[in-house]
Structure formats: C-alpha cells, structure tokens
C-alpha positions in Angstrom: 134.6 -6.1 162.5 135.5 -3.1 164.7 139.3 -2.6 166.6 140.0 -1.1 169.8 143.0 0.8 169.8 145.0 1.8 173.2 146.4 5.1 172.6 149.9 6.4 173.7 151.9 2.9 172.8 155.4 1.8 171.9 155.8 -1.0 169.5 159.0 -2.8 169.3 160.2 -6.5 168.9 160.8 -8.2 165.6 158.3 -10.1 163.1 158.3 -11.9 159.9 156.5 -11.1 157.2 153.7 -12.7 155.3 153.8 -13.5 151.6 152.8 -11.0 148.8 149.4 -10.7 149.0 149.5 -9.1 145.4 151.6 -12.3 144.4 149.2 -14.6 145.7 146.1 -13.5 144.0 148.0 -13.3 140.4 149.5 -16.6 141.0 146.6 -18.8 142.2 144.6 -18.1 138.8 148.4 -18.6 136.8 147.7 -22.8 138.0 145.0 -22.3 135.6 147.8 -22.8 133.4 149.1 -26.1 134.5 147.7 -29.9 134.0 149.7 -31.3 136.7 149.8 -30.3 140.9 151.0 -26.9 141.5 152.8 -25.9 144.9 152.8 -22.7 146.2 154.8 -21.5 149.4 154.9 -18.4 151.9 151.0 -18.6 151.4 149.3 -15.3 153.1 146.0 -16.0 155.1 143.8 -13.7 153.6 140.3 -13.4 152.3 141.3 -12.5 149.0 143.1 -16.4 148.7 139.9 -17.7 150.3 137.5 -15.9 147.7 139.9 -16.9 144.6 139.8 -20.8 146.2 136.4 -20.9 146.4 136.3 -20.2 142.4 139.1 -22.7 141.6 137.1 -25.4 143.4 133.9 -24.3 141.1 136.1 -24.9 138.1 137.0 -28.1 139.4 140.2 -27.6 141.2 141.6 -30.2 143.8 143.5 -27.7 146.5 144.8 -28.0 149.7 145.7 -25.3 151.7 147.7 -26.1 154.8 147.8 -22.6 156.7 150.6 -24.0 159.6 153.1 -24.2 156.7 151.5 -21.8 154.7 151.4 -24.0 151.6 149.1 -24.3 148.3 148.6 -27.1 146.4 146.2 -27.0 143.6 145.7 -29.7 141.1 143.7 -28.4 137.4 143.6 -31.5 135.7 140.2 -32.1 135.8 139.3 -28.2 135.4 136.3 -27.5 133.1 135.0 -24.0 131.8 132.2 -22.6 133.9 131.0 -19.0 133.6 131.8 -17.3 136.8 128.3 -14.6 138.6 128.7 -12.2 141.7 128.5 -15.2 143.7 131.7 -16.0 142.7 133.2 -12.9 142.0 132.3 -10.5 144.9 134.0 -7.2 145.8 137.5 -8.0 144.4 139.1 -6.1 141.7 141.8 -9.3 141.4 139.5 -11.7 140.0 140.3 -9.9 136.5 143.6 -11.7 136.8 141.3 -15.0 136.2 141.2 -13.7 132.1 144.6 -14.1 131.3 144.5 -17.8 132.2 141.2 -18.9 131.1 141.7 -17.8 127.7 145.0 -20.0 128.0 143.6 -22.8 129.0 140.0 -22.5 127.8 139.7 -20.3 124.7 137.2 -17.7 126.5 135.9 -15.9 129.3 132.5 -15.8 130.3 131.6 -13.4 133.6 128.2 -12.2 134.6 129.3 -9.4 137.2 132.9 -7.6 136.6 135.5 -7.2 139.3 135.0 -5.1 142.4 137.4 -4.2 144.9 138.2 -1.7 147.1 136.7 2.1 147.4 139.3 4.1 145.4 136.8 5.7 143.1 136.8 4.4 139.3 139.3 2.3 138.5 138.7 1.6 134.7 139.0 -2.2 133.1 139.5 -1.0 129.9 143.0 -1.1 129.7 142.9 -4.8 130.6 140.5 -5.1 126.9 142.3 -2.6 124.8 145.3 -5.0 125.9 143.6 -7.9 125.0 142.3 -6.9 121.9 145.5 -5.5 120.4 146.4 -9.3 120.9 143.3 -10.4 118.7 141.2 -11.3 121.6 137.2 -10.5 121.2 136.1 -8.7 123.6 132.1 -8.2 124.1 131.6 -6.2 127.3 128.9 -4.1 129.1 128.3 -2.8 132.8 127.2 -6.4 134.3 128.6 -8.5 131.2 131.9 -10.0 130.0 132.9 -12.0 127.2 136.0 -13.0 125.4 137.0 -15.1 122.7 140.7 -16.1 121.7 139.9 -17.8 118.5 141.6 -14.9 116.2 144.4 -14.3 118.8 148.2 -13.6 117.9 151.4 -13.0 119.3 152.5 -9.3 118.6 154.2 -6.2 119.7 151.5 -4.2 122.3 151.7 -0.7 123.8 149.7 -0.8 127.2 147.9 2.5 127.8 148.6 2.0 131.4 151.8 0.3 133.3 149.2 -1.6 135.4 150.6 -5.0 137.1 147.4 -6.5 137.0 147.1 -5.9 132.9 151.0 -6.8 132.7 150.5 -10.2 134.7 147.1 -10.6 132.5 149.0 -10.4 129.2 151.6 -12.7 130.4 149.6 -15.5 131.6 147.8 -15.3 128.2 151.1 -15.3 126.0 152.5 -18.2 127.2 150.2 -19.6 125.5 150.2 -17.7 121.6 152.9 -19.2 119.2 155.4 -16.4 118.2 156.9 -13.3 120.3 154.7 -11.3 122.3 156.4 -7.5 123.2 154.7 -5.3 125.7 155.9 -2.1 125.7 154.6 0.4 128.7 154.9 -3.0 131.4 154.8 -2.8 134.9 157.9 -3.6 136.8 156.7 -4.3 140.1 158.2 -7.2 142.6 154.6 -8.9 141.9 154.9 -8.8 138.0 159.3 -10.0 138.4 157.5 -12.6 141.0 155.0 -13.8 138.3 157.4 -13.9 135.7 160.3 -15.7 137.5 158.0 -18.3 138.8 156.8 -18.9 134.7 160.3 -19.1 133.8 161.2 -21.6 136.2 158.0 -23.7 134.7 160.0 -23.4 131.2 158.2 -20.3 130.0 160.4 -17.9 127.9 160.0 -14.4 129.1 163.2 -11.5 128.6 163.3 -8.1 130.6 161.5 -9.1 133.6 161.8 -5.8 136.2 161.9 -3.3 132.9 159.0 -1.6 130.9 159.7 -4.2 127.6 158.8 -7.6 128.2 159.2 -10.3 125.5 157.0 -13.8 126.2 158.0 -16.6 123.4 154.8 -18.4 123.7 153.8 -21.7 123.2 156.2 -23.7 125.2 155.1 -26.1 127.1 155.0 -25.5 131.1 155.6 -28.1 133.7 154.9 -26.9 137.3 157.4 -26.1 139.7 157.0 -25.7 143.5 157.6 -22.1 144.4 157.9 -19.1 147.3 156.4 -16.2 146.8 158.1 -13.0 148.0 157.5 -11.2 151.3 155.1 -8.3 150.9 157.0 -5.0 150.5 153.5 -3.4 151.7 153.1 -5.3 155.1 156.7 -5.0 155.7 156.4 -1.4 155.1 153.3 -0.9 157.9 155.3 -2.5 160.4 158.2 0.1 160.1 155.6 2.7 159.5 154.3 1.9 162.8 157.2 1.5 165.2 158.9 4.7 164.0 155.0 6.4 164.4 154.9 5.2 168.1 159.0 5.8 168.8 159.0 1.8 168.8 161.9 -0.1 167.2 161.8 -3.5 165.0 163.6 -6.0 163.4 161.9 -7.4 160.2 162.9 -11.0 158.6 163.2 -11.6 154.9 162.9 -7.9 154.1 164.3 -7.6 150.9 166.6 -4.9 150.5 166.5 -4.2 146.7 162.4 -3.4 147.3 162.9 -0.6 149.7 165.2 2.3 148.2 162.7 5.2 147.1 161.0 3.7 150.0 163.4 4.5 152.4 164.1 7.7 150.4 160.5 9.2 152.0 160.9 7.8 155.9 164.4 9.5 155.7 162.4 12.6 154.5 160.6 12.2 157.9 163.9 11.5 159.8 163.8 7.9 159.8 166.6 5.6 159.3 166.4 2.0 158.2 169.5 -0.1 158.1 169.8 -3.6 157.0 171.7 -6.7 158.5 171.5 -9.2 155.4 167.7 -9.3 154.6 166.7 -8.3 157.5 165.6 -4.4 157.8 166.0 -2.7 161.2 164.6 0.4 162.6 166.4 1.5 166.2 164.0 2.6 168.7 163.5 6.4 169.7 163.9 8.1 166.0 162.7 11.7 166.3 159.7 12.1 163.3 160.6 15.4 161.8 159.2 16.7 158.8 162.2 17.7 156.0 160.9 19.8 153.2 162.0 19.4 149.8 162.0 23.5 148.5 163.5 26.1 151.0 160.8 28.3 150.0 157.7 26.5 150.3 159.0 25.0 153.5 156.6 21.9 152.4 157.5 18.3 151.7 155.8 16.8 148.7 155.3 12.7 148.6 154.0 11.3 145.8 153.0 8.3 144.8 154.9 7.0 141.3 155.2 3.8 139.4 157.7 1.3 140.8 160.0 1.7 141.3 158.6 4.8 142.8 156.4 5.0 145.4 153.9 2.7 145.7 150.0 4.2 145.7 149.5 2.0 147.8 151.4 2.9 150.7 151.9 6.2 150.5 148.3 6.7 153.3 151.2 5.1 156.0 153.2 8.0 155.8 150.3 10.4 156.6 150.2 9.5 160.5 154.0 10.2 160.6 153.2 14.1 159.3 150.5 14.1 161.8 153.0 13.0 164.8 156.0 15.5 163.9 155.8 18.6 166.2 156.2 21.3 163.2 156.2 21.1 159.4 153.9 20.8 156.4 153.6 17.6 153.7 151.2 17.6 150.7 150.3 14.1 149.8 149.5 13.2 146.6 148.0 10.1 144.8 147.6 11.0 141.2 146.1 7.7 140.4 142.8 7.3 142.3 140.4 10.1 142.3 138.6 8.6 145.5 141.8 7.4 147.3 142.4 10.4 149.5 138.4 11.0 150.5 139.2 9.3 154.2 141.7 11.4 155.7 138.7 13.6 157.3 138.3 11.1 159.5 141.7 12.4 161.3 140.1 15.7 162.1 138.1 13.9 164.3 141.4 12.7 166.1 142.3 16.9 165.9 144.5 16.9 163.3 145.3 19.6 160.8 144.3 18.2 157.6 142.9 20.3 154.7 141.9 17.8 151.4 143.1 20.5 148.4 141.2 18.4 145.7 140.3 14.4 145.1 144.1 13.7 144.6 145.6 15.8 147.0 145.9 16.4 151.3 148.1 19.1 152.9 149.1 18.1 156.5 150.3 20.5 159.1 152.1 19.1 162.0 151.6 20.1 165.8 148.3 18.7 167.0 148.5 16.6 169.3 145.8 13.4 168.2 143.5 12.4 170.7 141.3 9.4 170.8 138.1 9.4 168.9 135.5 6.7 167.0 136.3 6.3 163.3 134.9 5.2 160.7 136.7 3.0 158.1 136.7 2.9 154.6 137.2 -0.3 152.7 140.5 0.3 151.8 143.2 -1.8 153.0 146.3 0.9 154.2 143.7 3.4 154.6 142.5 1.6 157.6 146.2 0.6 158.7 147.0 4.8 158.7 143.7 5.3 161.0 145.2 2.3 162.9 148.8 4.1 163.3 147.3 7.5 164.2 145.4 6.0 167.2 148.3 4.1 168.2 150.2 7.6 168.4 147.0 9.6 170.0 146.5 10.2 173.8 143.4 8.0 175.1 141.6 5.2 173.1 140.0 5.3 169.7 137.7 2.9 167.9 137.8 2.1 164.4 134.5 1.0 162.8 133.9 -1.4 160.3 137.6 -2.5 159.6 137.4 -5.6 157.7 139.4 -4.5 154.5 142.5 -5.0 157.1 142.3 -8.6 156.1 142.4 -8.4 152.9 146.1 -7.5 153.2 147.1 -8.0 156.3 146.8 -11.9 158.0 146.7 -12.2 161.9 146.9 -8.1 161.9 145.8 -7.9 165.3 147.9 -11.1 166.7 150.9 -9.6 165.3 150.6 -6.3 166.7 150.6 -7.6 169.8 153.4 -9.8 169.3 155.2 -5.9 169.3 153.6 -5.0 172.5 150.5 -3.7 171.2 147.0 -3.1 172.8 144.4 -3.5 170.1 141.2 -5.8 169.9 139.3 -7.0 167.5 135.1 -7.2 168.3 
C-alpha cells in the first residue's frame, strides 16, 4: 500500500485513541492461560491482532472479535498443543510472547520458523532463553527451530540480561504457573508489562512491584478470567501530538494518560512545545513555534535519546526527527542505542532536502533550515519510521508519495481515516 500526502497542511481537531497495540499482542496469547471465556476491551484493529487470531483459532480457540465495540472474546477450553510453522508465524517478532503461555498451559513449545518482525537490524532472542532456562526450562534452539520443555522448571530468583517487556511479560505468563516465588531482577517497567500484570492480578494472580525493575510472581494460584481494558497506546497518542505541533496544528486527545507522558513531554518542550492536560485528556494549542533548544551552551546541539521507561521510548523517538527538520535554525543528534538498523531510513529525507548526516548505525545529526519539499519515498517496514516520513510530507511544500507503507498498520488502526478526521489530505492506493 502506498499514501499520498498533500503538503503544506494544518492538523487540528480532537481524537481518541486506540488501545495498546503492545498490550494487545501480549495479552491475546496470556488467554492461553485461562479455561474459561476471556474478554478483552479497547481492542486495536491491527494486523498484528489478526495474525495472533489466526494462530489462537489453529490451537483451537473459540473468538469473537466485534471491531464496532472493539471487543475480544476468546474461549481456550478446548485448546490443544499444535506446533506452530511460518505459516502461522510470519513477520512478527510478538509471536515469541506465545512461549510464556504455552509452557503454562502445555508443558512445551514446539516452532518451526522463529519470530520476525520489523527491519531494525538484529534483535537477538536469546535473552528470552537465557530467561527461560535460568527458570529450568529446556531449551533446544537453532536458526529455523525451537523447542522447549518445562518438565524440570522451578520458581527462582532470575537476573534478565536485558530489561525487555516482551522477556518480562514472557516470564510472567510462565510463573503464574511454577509453585514457589519467582524474582526477576533487571524487569521492564513499561505501561504494557504494569498492563499485563494488573490485568493477572485482577484474575487472582499474585505479582508485587509491578512498574519497578523487581517483580515477585507467587505462582501456582489458580486464575479465573476477568473482563478487562487495555490502556490507550502512549505511542499513537504520541504521533498525533507529534503531528499537529509539526504542521502548527492544535489537538485535543481523550484518555491520554497523564502519568505516561513526563520525559515525554520533557523532549517536545526541548523543541518548544507545550502540552497541558484537562483531566486525561492531553491538549496541544494551535500555532506553537518548533524551535530547537540545545542542552550544552557549547555544542549548541540537542541530544535525544532513546532510554528505558520510563525514558524515552525507542520507539518513538523517529517522531521527533520531522520536528528538527521543521525548526528554522538549530542542530539535534538522535540517538537509538538499541537497534543497530533502526536509524538506516532517515536518507530518505534528503530526498525531501533536508540536512541529515547518519554519524554511524545508531546515530543521525539534523540541522534545521531547509525547507522540505515534496518527493517519492520509500518506506521501510518499520512502524514510526513510516509515521516520521508521513509528518515530514505533511510539513513539506508540494505533494509527496510514500511507497510501500503497510507497517503503518501494524500500529496504527484507521491511520488514514483518522488523519482526516484532523483535516488531513492523505490517500491510501
């Protein structure tokens, strides 16, 4: 799928939000847990919950998916253990999330293709089977093979070598299930992971420290579903304000939630933006100037990086790139430490005439005062990179096409209906 962008426009109105679509795909392989009918509320349309559907049904799932109230139900009493092939699998790095919960429920994991997912470079597994065997898990494993076996599993203290969510949510899934105390140390804190962890608790799981590093799971309870929301997404509700303040737009945004978005507004107020809150909803006025403050006198050069939550998310750090690119003077070096590939499709802007050097894999230096023009670009399949070619457009003089841009959906449900709901000109074809 390509987009049409129109050039030169001025988004403002106000929106709600779609559920976490990093919510969604940890807690649609959680049911795997439960016997009984799960519910499942503030459902995203995306082809990620389509994909992960699909592979509930092969295991025997009963769901139903209403998408005008945006509601999940899934029924696993009749699941049964099937070993899941590319077929199933595809190009998504969240179908790892399926181990956690299969070795709950089934004892073992059988897959005969590993996880994809988007083009960020390498982004290693093992820390999901160190994890998994400091818990006693076997793991057998090679480039196009998976296997694991709970049968010597135990609840015990754990060190993850990286504060992933996905491993975090993994290792939770699976200790509900182990008799005795499970400790990770090194967790991830992320509103996904506290999102994961509250809805298990309200099922009668018994997990301490959710939102810290230390989480502590007393397994072996049993679990009785319980209908649930999922939270907004903190990354969609960060590209809509992204994009007004880009565009000199303003934009009201429902069911923000405010406790998400400090170090997140920390960096739009390093690029002059200001975003107030009435209750839960978040506000951005229209006509913000985008100016570009640097952090050292002497350098003269802002710096945003990407850290762990409650950090800035990797993930949207390619939204603030546009905003450099639309100030009239200044410098900012982005950098994203954590993918080596994740920076690779920011040449695609010189085409718009922007100043954009790429220092090495992990780092770009922007220098403001070009004014974008309208070109045809190519997209990578990476979800926000494809929003930031999106924004720049939106800010360019004249119109710009944007090839292959299917990873939007991924993340993003309706993307193209919803911009225009702000007084957008885009088209999908």
């Amino acid at each position: 799928m390509d987009i049409k962008v129109k050039g030169g426009q001025i988004l403002s109105g106000e929106i709600t939000p779609s559920g976490s679509k990093n919510s969604i795909v940890a807690f649609i392989p959680a049911t795997i847990l439960f016997k009984d009918t799960v519910t499942i509320n503030n459902v995203p349309e995306i082809s990620d919950v389509e994909r992960l559907i699909k592979i509930m049904e092969k295991l025997g799932s009963q769901v139903v998916w209403d998408r005008e109230k945006n509601s999940l139900t899934i029924n696993n009493k009749n699941l049964k253990f099937e070993g899941l092939g590319e077929e199933d699998l595809g190009n998504m790095k969240g179908t790892s999330l399926l181990w956690g919960p299969l070795l709950a429920r089934f004892g073992r994991v059988i897959f005969d293709q590993l996880p994809g997912g988007c083009t960020l470079g390498a982004r290693p597994i093992d820390p999901h089977y160190d994890a998994f065997r400091k818990l006693g898990v076997a793991v057998k494993d090679s480039p196009n093979h998976l296997e694991m076996d709970l049968a010597h599993a135990r609840a015990q203290e754990i060190w993850l070598t990286e504060m992933s969510p996905t491993v975090t949510e993994n290792v939770v899934m699976l200790a509900t299930a182990l008799k005795g105390k499970t400790k990770i140390v090194g967790a991830a804190s992320e509103p996904q992971v506290q999102d994961l962890c509250n809805f298990l608790v309200l099922c009668g799981a018994k997990i301490r420290g959710i939102g810290s590093s230390i989480i502590e799971i007393e397994g072996g309870h049993n679990l009785t579903p319980r209908e649930y929301s999922i939270l907004s997404d903190h990354y969609e509700i960060t590209t809509f304000l992204a994009m007004a303040a880009v565009t000199g737009g303003g934009i009201r945004i429902k069911n923000a939630i405010p406790q998400h978005f400090h170090h997140i507004n920390h960096v739009f107020s390093k690029f002059g933006i200001e975003i107030t809150y009435d209750g839960e909803t978040a506000i951005l006025e229209k006509g913000q100037k985008i100016k570009i403050e640097s952090c050292d006198e002497e350098s003269k050069t802002l710096i945003v990086r990407a850290q762990p939550w409650p950090g800035l998310p990797v993930d949207v750090l390619p939204l603030f790139i546009p905003m450099a690119l639309a100030a009239e003077k200044g410098q900012a070096l982005f950098h994203n430490w954590m993918y080596e590939a994740g920076l690779f499709w920011t040449s695609e802007f010189l085409k718009m005439g922007a100043n954009i050097v790429m220092c090495d894999p992990h780092r770009v230096i922007v220098t403001a005062g070009n004014r974008l023009r309208g070109a045809k670009i190519e997209a990578p399949y990476i979800i926000r990179a494809v929003v930031s070619l999106v924004m720049a457009a939106m800010a360019a003089k004249g119109d710009s096409l944007i090839l292959n841009a299917d990873a939007l959906y991924r993340g993003h449900p309706h993307f193209a209906e919803n911009l225009r709901k702000l007084g957008a000109n885009i088209e999908e074809c």
